[in-house]
N, C-alpha and C positions, 0 to 999 in steps of 0.2 A: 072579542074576548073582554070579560070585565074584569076591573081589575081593583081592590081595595086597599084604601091606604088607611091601616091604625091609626090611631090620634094621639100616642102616644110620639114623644117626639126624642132627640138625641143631641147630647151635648146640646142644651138648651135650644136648640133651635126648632121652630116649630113644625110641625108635621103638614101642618096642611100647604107651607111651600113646599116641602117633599111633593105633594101629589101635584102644586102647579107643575113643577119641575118635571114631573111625569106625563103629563096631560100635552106639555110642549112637544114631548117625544115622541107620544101615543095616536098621534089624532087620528088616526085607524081604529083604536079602540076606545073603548070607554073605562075612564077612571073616576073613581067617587072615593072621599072620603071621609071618615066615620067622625064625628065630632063628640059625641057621648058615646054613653055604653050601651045605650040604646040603638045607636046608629049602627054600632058594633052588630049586636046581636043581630039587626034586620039584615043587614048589607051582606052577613057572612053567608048566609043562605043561598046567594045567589053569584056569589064571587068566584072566578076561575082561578086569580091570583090572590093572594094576601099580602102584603107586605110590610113591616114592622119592626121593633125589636124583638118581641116575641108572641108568644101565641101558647093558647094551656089547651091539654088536653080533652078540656070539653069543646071548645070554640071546634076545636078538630071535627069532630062528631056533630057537631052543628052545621060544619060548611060541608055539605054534601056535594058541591059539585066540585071542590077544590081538587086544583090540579097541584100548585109548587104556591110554595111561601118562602118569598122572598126574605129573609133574614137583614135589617139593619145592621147588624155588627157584623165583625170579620169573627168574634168566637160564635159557637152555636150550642156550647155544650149545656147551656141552659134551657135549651128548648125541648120540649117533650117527643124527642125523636124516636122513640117506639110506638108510641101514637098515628104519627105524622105516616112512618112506615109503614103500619097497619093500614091506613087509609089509601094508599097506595099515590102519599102525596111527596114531590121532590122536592128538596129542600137546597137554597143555595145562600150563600153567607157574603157578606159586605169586604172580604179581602180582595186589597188594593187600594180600597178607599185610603186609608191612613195615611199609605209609602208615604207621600210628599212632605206631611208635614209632620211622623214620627220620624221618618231621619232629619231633617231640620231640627228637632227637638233635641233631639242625640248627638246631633255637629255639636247645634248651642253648648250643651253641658260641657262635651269633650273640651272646646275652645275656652268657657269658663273656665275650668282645673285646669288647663296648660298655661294657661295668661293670669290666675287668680283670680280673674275678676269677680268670684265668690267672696274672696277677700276683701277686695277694697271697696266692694258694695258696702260690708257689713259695716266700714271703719264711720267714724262718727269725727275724725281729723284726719287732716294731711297725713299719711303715712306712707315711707316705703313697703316697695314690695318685689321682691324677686321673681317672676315672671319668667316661664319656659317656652318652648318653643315647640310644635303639634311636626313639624318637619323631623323626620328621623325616627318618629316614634312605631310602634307596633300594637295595634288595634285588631284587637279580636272580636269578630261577632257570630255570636251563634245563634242559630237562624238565620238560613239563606232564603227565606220566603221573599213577600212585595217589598217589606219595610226593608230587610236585611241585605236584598240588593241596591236599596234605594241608597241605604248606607255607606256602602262601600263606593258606588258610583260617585255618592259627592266626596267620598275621602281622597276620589283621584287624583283631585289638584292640589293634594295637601303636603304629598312626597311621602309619605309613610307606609307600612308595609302592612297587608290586610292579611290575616288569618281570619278563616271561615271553616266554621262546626258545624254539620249538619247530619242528619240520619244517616242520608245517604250518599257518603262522599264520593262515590262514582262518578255521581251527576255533574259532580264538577260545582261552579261556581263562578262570580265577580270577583273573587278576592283573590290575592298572587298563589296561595295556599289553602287546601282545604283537609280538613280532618273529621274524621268520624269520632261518634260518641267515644270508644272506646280508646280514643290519641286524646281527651277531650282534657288530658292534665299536660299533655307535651305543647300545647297550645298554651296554655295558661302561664306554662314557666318562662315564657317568652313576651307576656303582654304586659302594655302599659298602661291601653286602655281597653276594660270588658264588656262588649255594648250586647245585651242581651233581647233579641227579638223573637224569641222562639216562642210558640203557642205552649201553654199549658196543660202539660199531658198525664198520665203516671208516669210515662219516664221521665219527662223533665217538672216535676213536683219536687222541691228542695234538693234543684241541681248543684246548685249555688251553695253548698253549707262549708262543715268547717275545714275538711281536708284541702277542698276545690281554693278557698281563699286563701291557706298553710301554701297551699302553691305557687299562686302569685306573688310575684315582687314585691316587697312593703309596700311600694309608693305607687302601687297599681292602684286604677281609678276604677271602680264598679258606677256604670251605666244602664238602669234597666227601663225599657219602654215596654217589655214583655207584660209580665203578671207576678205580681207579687208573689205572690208562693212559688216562685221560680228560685230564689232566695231562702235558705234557711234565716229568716231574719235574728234567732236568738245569736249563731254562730256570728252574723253579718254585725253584731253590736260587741259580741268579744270581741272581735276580730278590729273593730274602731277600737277601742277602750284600749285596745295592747299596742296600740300606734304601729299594728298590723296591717295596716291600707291605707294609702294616700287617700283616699275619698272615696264619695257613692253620690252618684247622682239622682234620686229615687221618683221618678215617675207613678210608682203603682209598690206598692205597701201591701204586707199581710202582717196584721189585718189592713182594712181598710172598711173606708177613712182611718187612717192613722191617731190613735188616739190622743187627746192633746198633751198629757201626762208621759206619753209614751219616751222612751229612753234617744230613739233617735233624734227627736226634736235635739238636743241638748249637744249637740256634736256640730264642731264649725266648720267640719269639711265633710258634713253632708248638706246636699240642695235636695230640699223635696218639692217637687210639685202635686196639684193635686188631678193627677189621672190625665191629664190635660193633653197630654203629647198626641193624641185620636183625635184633638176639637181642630175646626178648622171653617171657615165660612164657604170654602167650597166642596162641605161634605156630601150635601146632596144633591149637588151639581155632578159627582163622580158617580155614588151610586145612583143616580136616575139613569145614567148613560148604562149598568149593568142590567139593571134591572129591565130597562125597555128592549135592551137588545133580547136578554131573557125571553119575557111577552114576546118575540118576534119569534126567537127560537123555536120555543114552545108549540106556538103557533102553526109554525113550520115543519115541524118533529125532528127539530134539528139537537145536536146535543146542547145542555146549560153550559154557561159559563161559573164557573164556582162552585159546584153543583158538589156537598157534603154527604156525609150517612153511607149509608150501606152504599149507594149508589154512586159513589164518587170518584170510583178505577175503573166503570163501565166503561 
């Protein structure tokens, strides 16, 4: 099976280790990968697999013998999935790559706000500082996916109590408690810190606004590694300005890039990073391992792992 690795690369790290990485996996098959957009066009003609961050709906129509495109990222909504579908090609997404190092990301913050260490970063002299303590507290996170249980697993050793929101609170969960959307405010009146992982949907587009934060506790700490527009951000800056929320952690901004002018910059107990919480040096060491088992699958006519779109409850 062949198999092509885009040139375009992720969180700065180059693509063409991506295909070493795959190539180590594969040696049953063959991997090539595209270095221009020439290489692109040639290569797709003849490729079973693609893999990438994404792919437009001519390259589709181009790759005539494409079976599945492997997706670089854990979202896919950018990809031209009625295309793909028409082509009768599978599509599968980079979720679990993050877990590891967006709950690290999300420990870090919580641990920042509970200890200040946002604080005494910022100080320019010796200064006191009153410092809490992460034991006793109650963290909620919603989104129980790879990240969200990854979350709650490292809060285990921390003594605190975990609240977990998810679609489908049947399924249960990592966390001591779980609630559905529709409990999704009797959670909030009990948190202290709100670590948000959930993917980016209609339903959860401006989950986050001004009722949802009227409900938490002043000195609740807003945490998101999710997706900016998860967040009503105009609410999320009232909601600072009225010494309505102990802080915000902000990994991911809408807009984004966060403009330099922008109002949050200007608030001492928000930490923004930029998008960072997904960067990790062993990104494509995780997905080569999806991806190649994928190519085996495939191969095999066995089902995908990850496997998104219309075809993703088969």
């Amino acid at each position: 099976m062949e198999l092509l690795v885009l040139r375009e690369g992720v969180h700065r790290l180059s693509a063409e280790s991506y295909a070493e990485r795959l190539e180590e996996r594969l040696d049953d098959h063959r991997v090539r990968f595209a270095a221009t957009p020439a290489d692109e066009r040639r290569l797709l003609a003849s490729a079973d697999v693609v893999t990438g961050p994404r792919i437009d709906a001519e390259a589709v129509v181009d790759a005539s013998n494409l079976r599945l495109f492997a997706c670089a990222y854990a979202g896919y909504g950018h990809l031209p999935m009625d295309a793909l579908e028409d082509a009768g090609v599978a599509v599968t997404s980079a979720t679990g790559v993050h877990a590891p190092n967006a709950a690290e990301h999300a420990i870090g913050a919580i641990l920042s706000f509970s200890r200040r260490l946002h604080d005494a970063a910022r100080a320019e002299t010796w200064q006191a500082i009153d410092p809490g303590e992460l034991a006793g507290s109650t963290v909620t996170i919603v989104g129980l996916g790879a990240i969200g249980t990854a979350v709650a697993e490292r809060l285990d050793s921390f003594r605190v109590t975990t609240l977990g929101v998810r679609r489908n609170p049947d399924g249960g969960g990592p966390t001591d408690e779980v609630f559905g959307p529709d409990s999704l405010h009797e959670a909030l009146a009990r948190t202290d810190y709100l670590v948000l992982c959930c993917p980016l949907t209609e339903s959860t587009r401006g989950l986050i606004g001004s009722e949802e934060l009227t409900t938490l506790p002043p000195d609740a700490v807003l945490v998101n590694v999710a997706r900016g527009a998860v967040v009503d951000t105009d609410a999320l800056v009232r909601s600072l300005r009225r010494g309505r929320l102990g802080g915000a952690a902000l990994d991911v901004t809408d807009p984004e890039p966060l403009p330099d002018d922008h109002p949050l910059w200007n608030f001492d107990d928000v930490l923004i990073t930029p998008h960072s919480a997904g960067a990790t040096p062993k990104y494509y060491d995780r997905l080569a391992d999806i991806v190649a088992d994928n190519v085996r699958r495939l191969a095999d006519g066995r089902p995908l792992r990850n496997r998104v779109g219309a075809a993703e409850n088969d």
